[in-house]
C-alpha positions in Angstrom: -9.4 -13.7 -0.5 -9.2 -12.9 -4.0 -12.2 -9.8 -4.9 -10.3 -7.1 -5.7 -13.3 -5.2 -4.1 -13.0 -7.2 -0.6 -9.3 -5.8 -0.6 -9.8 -2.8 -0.8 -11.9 -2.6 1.8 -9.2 -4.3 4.3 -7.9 -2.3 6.3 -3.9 -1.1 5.4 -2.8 -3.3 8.2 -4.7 -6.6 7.2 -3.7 -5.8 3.6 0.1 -5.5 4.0 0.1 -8.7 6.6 -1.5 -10.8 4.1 0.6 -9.5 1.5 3.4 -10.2 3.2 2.7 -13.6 4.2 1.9 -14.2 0.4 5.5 -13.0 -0.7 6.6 -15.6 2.2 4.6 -18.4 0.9 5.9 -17.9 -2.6 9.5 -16.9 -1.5 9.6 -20.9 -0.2 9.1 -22.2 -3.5 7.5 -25.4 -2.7 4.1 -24.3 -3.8 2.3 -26.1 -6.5 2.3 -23.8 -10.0 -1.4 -23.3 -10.0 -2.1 -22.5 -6.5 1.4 -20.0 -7.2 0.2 -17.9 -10.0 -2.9 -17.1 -7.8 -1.3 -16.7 -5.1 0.6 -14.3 -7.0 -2.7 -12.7 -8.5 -3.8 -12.6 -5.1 -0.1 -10.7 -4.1 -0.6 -7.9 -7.0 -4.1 -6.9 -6.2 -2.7 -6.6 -2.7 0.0 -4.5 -3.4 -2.6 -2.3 -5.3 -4.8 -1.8 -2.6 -1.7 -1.1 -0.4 -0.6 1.1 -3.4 -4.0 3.2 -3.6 -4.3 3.7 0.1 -0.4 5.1 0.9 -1.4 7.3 -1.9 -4.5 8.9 -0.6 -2.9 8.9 3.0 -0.4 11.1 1.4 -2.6 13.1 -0.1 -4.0 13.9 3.1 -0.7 15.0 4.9 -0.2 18.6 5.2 2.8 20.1 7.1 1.9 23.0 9.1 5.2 25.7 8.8 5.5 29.5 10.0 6.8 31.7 7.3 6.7 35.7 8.6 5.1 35.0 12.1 2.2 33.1 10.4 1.3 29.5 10.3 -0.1 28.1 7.0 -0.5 24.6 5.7 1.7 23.1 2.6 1.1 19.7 1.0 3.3 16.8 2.3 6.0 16.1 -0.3 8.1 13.0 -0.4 11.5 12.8 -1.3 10.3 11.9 -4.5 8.0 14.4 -5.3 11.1 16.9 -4.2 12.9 15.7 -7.6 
């Protein structure tokens, strides 16, 4: 799989588990150099896709907090968006 437009339309899951067994495949260093560069090519358009959909997941998280007997919504904000 190597259409950056097929990955993106994996699912997170399938994404991250092929991404993973990429990093695994490279990690054992036996692989030929041209079938390793796209397997790395492959790995980076990956992690993108994994990238841009933790990011728009987190834009969807709101926390729900009471503040004077009333409930009200607030954005989701990671430890480092705190900093």
């Amino acid at each position: 799989m190597s259409d950056k437009r097929d990955m993106n339309q994996l699912p997170f899951e399938q994404a991250l588990e092929r991404l993973e067994n990429v990093v695994e495949h490279l990690e054992k260093g036996d692989t030929p150099l041209e079938e390793a560069i796209q397997l790395f090519d492959e790995g980076m358009k990956l992690a993108h896709a994994c990238n841009k959909k933790l990011e728009w997941a987190e834009q969807k998280v709101e926390l729900l907090v009471q503040e004077n007997g009333e409930w009200k919504k607030e954005p989701f904000l990671s430890e480092e968006d705190a900093e």
